[in-house]
Every structure is written in structure tokens, then in C-alpha cells.
N, C-alpha and C positions, 0 to 999 in steps of 0.2 A: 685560192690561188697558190701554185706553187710560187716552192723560193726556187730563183734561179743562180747559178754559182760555175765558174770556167771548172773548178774541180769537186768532188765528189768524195771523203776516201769510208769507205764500209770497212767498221772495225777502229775500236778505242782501246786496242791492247800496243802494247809497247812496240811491234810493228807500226801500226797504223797512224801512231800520237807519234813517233820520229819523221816519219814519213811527210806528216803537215807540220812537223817545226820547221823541216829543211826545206820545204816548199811553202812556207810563213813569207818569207824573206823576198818575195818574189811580188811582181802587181798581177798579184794573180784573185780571186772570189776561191774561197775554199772552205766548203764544209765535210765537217765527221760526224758519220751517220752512224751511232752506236744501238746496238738492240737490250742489252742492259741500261741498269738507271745509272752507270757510273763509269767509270776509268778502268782498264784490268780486270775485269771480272774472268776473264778466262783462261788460257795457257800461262796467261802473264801473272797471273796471282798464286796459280798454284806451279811454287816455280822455285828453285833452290838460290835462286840468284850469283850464279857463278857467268866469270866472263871469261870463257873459256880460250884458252890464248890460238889456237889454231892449227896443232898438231896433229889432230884426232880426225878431221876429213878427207878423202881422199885427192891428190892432188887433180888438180883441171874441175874439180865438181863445182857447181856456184858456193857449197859451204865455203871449201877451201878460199874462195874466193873475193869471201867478206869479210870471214871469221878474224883471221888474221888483223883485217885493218879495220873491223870495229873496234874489237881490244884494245887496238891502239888508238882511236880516237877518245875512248873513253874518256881520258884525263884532261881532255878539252872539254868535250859536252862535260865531266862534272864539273869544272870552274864555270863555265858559264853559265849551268843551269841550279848549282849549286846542291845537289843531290852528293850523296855521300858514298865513298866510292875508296874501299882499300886494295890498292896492287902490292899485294903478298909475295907472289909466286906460288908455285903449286908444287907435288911431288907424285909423280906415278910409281907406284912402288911395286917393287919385284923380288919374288923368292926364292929362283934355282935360275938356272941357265936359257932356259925356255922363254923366261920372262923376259930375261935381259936379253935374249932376241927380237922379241916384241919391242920392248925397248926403243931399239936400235932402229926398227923400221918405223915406231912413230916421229922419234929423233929425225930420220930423212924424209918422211913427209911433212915434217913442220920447217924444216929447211927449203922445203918445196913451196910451202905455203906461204914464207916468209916472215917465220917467226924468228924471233931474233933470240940468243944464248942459249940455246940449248944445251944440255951435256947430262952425259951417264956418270952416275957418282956414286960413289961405295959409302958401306954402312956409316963410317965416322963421319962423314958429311952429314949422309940425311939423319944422325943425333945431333948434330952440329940445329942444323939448319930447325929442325923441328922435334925435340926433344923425347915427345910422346908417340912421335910413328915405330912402328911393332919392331922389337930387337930384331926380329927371325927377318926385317927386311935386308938382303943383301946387295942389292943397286935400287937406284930410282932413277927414270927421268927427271931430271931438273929446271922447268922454266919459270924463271922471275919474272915475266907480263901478265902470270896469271891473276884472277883479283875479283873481289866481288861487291854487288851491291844490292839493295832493295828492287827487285822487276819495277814495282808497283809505285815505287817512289821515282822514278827514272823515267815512266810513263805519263804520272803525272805530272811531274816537273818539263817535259817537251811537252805536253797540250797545254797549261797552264804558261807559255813563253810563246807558243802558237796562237793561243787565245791574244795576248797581250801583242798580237803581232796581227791582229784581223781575223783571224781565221773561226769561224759558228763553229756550237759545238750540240748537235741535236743527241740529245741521252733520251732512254726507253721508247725507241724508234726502229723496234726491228723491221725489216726490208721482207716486204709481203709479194712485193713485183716488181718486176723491172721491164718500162717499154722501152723499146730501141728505136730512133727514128729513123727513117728511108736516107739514103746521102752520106756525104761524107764533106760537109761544109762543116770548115774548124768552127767557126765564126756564131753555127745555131748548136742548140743547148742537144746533144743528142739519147741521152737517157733519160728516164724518169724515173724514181725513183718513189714507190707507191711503200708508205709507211705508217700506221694509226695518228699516228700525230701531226700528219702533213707528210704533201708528196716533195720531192728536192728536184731539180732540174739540173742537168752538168754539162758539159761540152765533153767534158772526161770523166771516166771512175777510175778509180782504185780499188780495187779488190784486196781488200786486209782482213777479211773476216774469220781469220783462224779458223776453227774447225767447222765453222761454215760458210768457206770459202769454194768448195764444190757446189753448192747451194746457188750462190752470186753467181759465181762461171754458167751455170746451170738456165738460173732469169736472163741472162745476156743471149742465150744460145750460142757462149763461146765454148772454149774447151770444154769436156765432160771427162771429168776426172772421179774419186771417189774416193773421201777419207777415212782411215782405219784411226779408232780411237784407242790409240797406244797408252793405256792407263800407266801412272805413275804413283806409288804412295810417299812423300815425304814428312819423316820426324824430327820436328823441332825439339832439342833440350834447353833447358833453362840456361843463364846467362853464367859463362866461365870466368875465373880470375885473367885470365892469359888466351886472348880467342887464338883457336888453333887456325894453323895453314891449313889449304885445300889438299886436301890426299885422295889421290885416286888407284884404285886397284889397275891392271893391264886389262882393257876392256873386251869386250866383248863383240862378236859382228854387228849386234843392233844395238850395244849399250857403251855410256861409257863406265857401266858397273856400279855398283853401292861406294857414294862416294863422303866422305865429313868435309866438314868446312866450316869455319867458322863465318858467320853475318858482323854487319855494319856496325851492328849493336848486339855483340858481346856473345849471342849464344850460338851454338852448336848447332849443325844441320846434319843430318843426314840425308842422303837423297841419291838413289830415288829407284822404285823396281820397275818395270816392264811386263806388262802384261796387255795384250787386246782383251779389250772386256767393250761391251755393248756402247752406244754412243751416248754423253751422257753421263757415265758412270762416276760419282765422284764418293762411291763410298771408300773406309781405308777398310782395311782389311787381315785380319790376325797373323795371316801367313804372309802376309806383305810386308805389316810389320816386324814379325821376327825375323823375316830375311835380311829388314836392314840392319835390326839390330847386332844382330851374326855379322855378315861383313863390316860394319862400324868396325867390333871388336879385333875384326883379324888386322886393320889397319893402325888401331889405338887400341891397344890390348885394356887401357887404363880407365875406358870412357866409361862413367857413373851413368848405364842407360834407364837407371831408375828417375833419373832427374829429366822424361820425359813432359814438356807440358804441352803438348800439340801434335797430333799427326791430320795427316789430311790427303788430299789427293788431286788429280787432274786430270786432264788427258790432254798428250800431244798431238797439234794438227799435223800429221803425217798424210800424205797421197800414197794413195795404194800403188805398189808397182816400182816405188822410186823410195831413195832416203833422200833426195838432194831437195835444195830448194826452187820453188819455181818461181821466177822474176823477170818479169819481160813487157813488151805488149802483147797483148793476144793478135795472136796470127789466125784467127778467125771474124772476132770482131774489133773492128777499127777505133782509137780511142780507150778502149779497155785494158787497164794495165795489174797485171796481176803480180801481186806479193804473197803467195799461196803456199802451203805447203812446210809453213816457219814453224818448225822444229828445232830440239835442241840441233847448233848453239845459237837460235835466237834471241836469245837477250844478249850475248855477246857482239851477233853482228848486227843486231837493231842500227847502230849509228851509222854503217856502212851502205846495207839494204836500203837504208833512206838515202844515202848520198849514190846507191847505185838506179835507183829508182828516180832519180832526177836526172842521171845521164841518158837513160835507156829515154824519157822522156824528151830530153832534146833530139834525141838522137831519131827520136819520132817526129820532129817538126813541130814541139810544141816550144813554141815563143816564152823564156824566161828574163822578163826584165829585174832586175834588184831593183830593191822598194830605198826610197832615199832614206828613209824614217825605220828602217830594220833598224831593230833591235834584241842580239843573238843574248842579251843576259836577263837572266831572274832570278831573282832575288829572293831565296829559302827563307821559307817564316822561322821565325823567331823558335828554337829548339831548348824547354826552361829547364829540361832536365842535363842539358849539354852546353848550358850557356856558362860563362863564369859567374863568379858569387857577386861581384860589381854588377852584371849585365842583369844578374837576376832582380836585387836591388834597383834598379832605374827601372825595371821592369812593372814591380811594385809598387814601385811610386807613382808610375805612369798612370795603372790601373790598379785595385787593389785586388784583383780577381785575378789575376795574375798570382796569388798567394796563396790561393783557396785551390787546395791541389784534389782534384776527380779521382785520379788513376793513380793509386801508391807504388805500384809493382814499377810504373813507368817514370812517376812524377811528372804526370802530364796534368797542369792545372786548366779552373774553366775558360779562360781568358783564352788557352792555347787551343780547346776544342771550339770557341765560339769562332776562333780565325780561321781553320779546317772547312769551316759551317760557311762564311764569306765569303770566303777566297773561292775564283773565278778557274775553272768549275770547282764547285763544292761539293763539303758533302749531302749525300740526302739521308743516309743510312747511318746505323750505328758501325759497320764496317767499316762504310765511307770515312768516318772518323777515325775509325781504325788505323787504317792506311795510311791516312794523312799524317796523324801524330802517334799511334801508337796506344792509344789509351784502352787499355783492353788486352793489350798484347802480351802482355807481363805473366808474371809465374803463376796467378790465380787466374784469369784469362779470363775476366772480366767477372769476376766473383763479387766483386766490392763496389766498380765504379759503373756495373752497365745499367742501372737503374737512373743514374746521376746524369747520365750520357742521353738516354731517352728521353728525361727532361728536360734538359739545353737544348736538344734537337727541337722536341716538340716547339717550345718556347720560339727559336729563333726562326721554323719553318711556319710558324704559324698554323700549326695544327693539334689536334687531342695526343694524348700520348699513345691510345691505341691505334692513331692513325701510321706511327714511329715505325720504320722498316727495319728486322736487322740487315737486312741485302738487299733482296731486290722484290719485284713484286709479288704482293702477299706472304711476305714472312714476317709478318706481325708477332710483337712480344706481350703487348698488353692487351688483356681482354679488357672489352667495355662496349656500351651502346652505340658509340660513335664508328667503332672502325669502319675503314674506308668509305664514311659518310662525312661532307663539309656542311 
């Protein structure tokens, strides 16, 4: 028997998990249909986590449109969903006169876009403002709403607030077919949604499937669109005394260029190149990486790129033919609402896209009542290596495994990976863990504690240790007689 549900949304990346927090709050049945075993596995994990304040798209475009006023919601979704979340401001920086015309026209399209304090400012400012951006800069654009956070923690923390708000959450469920029923009665379930783990019934879909959102459009016989997989390489460096602002070079027509920035937790990013390569592609690649590492330099002449511990990659869901994003109902099939096309600055406008994506829904006639019993906050577990020396303490005492620390690089103890493991949805993977707290992430990058991680997994999922994923299916770390046998 199918499940049947008034909503449907395909896709558990930071699209799709905002999209069912904002629509949690409603008496509405709504499940997320993910084709990985977890949260973010796609655009949204391989992803620099900047929130880009909204200068950079063109005015009237749907970016320009969101961008601006997701940034800005930001600082609401992180108190209430408790995800961590620094507004820096950022600095576009610029070398001769050329630039600082560039400048000048991003300055008035983000005046367009309705970003608020913008301004052009000479060399003594940007030392002022950021100590280590290149002497040879002689103007920058200057916006203070710029700011960043974890994709994948932001992701998690709206389906985990969704979840605790009613909403299923079906993980390694890829969508094999899609029937569509004859009518146009709100009232019966009119998709199906054909998936190995059980089919899902909807009245409505959501199409959030990132870079296999042509795919979904595709089973509906709505729009036929076609994704180009815009690869991206980004490198992480280890963690700085003083995490740097966001610096951005004057971008490019399809880029916003090799950009630094520091994360939530202390280290250095660089990110990110541009290249179509095959669909798919997530290797990094040598010439990818010294491109970044070359531009890092021109903007932080100073930056130690030996203290690399992580490079990796992705690919952006880009629609061929278009940059913008595509969000509406589909104008071919009725019901069918598409969020397609979330490129960068989607992580920036994820909070917007969702609050646009409930308008565009009304505005389709679909009935929103607020649930009496919403509740818009969650509650961030317990962080031991962030918590004070008291909290740590009561912590200890609470549990004594709370003390017995897994992950050195992070000081992530076991107590804190078994909550990762419980917590609604959890993890399944050594990743999963990953994401959630971090254990692993550190400057050995899981040299010391992923053995330790395998066991508390195995231990708590009730499975051999060779049956322990690092990701997703079939990436087994342990040989033995058991794998994927119970």
C-alpha cells in the first residue's frame, strides 16, 4: 500500500529541507522523498557556505529576487533553528580603474536588489576592515549583510524542526517513476511516486531534486528542461587564529570567481572553480586546485596554502540555456511546483525560495491553514567542544561518556556522536556523523577517530562493523563475512 500525503517534496538538500520546514507549520501531510541515505548529499554538501548578500544577480532575475531577502532572513532561521551562522560582511576587491567600474555596477545592482549599505572604499579602509586582503587592492566593494554558515548544518537543522513539526522523512528512496492521474480534483492524491522502498501518494509535488530535477520534470511530462553539471573544486585549510572575512575577486559572466572566506568553525575556504565536466563528476583535480590556490593568493598574498587538509568537489544544478532560478508551478502539469535550477546563491536564498514557494502555492489555490501546535524552534544539541568549561562539567556528570573524547582534531566525545546516531533524522553513515558534529572533520580528517566512529555506529544501528557506510550505499570500510548480510 502506498503512503498517501497532501505534499510530496523530491530532494533533502537545503532547498527541499527549507521548503518542508516553511510548510511544517501548516495542517497540511507532507513527506521528503530523498534518493540518498541522508541529508545534503548533493549541491548542498559540496558547497562553500557563503550567504551571499545579493549584489551579484541581475536585477528583475528570480536570483535577484530571493537572494537579497534570504540573507536577510538568515539571522531569524539561525535563532530559531539554532544553527550557527557569522554576518561578517564581505569585500569585492579591486586593482586599477576597470575594477572599480565593475565595482560600481555591482554597487547599483545590489541597490536594485535591495541590499542595504553598500559602498566603494579605498585601500585604508579595506586594511582597516580586513587586515590580510592584498596591499596592491585599491578599492573594494563593501557589504556588511554578507556572512556564512555550514550548507549541511542549516539543512539539517530545517528538516530536523520539520520533522518535529509532522512532516516523514523517506531517505534512500530514489524516484524510479512518476504516474500522474487524469483530473484535476485538489481533494484526490494525484501523483505516485514509484520508489524501491515504497511508492508515496501526493495531491501535490515539489520538485527540489537538484541536479535531478530535469529527471522529476521529466516523470511528470512537465517542462523538459536539461542540466549542465557546472563542476566546482573547493579547498579547505586548517583552522586560523583570526577567521578571515569573505573576499571576493570582481567576477566573472558565470562566476563569482576564486573566492577565501573563513567558516563557522575557524578554518579557511577557498572556493570554488567552474568548469562543465560529465554529470556526476566529483573528482578534484590538480589544475583545479592550483587555480584556487593562485587566486586565494592574489587576494591574501599571506595565506599558508600548505595548511591544506581537504579539497573536494561538486557540481552545480544549473538548467541549460538559463543562470536564473526556476520556481513556480509548472504550466504544463497542474499541482506540480518546481524549485529547479538552485544554483549558486542558493544557500543564501534557501530561506527565501521557501517562503517564495509558499506564496506561489497560495497563489495556486492551495489551502494553508497554521497548525495551532507549530512550533518554529530547535533546539541545537549540545556542541562539547563549544560549550563552556561548567557546561562541559554537568555534561560529565550527566553521562560519563561525555568525557571519553572520539575525535581530537574536533573534541567531539562519544556521547556527542551517539546523539548525531538518535537525533530525528540521524545519522546512518560515518559522514552522517560527520555533518552532524564534526568528528572527523579536523586536521587529520579522520586519521585517529574513524575506526572509533565505525564502532558506535555499528553498536547503536545494530549492525557488524562491515555492514558501517562511509556515505552512502556500498561504501563500505570494513572487510568481513558479514557485509551487507543481517
Amino acid at each position: 500500500m502506498a503512503e498517501t500525503f497532501d505534499i510530496a517534496i523530491v530532494g533533502a538538500g537545503i532547498t527541499g529541507c527549507a521548503i518542508a520546514r516553511q510548510l511544517a507549520r501548516y495542517d497540511l501531510s507532507i513527506c521528503v522523498v530523498e534518493a540518498g541515505n541522508d541529508i545534503a548529499l548533493g549541491a548542498s554538501k559540496a558547497n562553500g557556505g557563503l550567504v551571499h548578500a545579493g549584489y551579484d544577480p541581475a536585477p528583475g532575475t528570480v536570483k535577484a529576487q530571493v537572494n537579497a531577502r534570504g540573507c536577510e532572513l538568515y539571522s531569524t532561521w539561525a535563532q530559531e533553528l539554532g544553527f550557527l551562522f557569522h554576518r561578517t560582511g564581505s569585500m569585492v576587491l579591486g586593482f586599477n580603474d576597470e575594477d572599480r567600474a565593475h565595482l560600481e555596477q555591482l554597487r547599483q545592482n545590489g541597490l536594485a536588489n535591495g541590499v542595504p549599505e553598500l559602498s566603494i572604499i579605498g585601500p585604508e579602509r579595506i586594511r582597516e576592515l580586513e587586515p590580510r586582503a592584498s596591499a596592491d587592492a585599491t578599492c573594494a566593494l563593501w557589504c556588511p549583510s554578507t556572512g556564512f554558515v555550514d550548507p549541511f548544518e542549516v539543512a539539517i537543522a530545517a528538516l530536523e524542526n520539520a520533522l518535529a513539526n509532522g512532516v516523514t522523512f523517506m531517505r534512500s528512496a530514489p524516484v524510479e517513476a512518476i504516474e500522474v492521474a487524469d483530473g484535476e480534483d485538489d481533494s484526490a492524491a494525484r501523483f505516485t511516486l514509484v520508489t524501491p522502498t515504497g511508492d508515496v501518494r501526493c495531491r501535490y509535488l515539489i520538485n527540489a531534486a537538484g541536479n535531478g530535477a530535469a529527471d522529476i520534470s521529466h516523470m511528470t511530462g512537465a517542462e523538459e528542461f536539461q542540466m549542465v553539471w557546472r563542476q566546482g573544486n573547493i579547498v579547505v585549510l586548517d583552522k586560523e587564529p583570526r577567521t578571515l572575512m569573505p573576499l571576493y575577486p570582481v567576477p566573472t559572466p558565470v562566476s563569482k570567481g576564486v573566492i577565501v572566506t573563513g567558516t563557522v568553525h575557524g578554518n579557511t575556504v577557498i572556493t570554488a572553480t567552474v568548469a562543465v565536466r560529465e554529470p556526476g563528476d566529483t573528482q578534484t583535480y590538480a589544475s583545479d586546485v592550483n587555480a584556487l590556490l593562485a587566486g586565494a593568493r592574489k587576494l591574501v598574498p599571506d595565506l599558508d596554502t600548505r595548511r591544506v587538509v581537504r579539497a573536494f568537489a561538486g557540481g552545480r544544478p544549473v538548467i541549460q540555456g538559463t543562470n536564473d532560478f526556476f520556481i513556480g508551478q509548472s504550466a504544463v502539469v497542474p499541482g506540480l511546483f518546481q524549485a529547479a535550477g538552485i544554483q549558486s546563491p542558493g544557500v543564501a536564498s534557501a530561506p527565501a525560495i521557501a517562503e517564495r514557494m509558499e506564496l506561489v502555492m497560495r497563489e495556486a489555490g492551495v489551502e494553508l491553514h497554521e497548525r495551532a501546535d507549530w512550533n518554529p524552534i530547535r533546539r541545537a544539541p549540545d556542541d562539547f567542544d563549544r560549550a563552556p568549561l561548567a557546561h562541559k562539567e554537568e555534561l560529565i556528570e550527566s553521562n560519563p561518556t561525555w568525557g571519553q573524547i572520539v575525535c581530537r582534531c574536533e573534541t567531539v566525545p562519544e556521547a556527542e556522536i551517539v546523539a548525531a546516531i538518535r537525533r530525528q533524522p540521524g545519522a546512518v553513515s560515518v559522514e552522517g556523523v560527520k555533518r552532524r558534529c564534526r568528528a572527523g572533520m579536523g586536521r587529520c580528517q579522520s586519521g585517529f577517530c574513524q575506526s572509533r566512529v565505525v564502532a558506535i555506529l555499528a553498536r547503536e544501528l545494530g549492525c557488524d562493523p562491515s555492514e558501517v557506510l562511509l556515505e552512502d550505499t556500498g561504501s563500505w570500510l570494513v572487510e568481513g563475512p558479514l557485509k551487507g548480510v543481517r
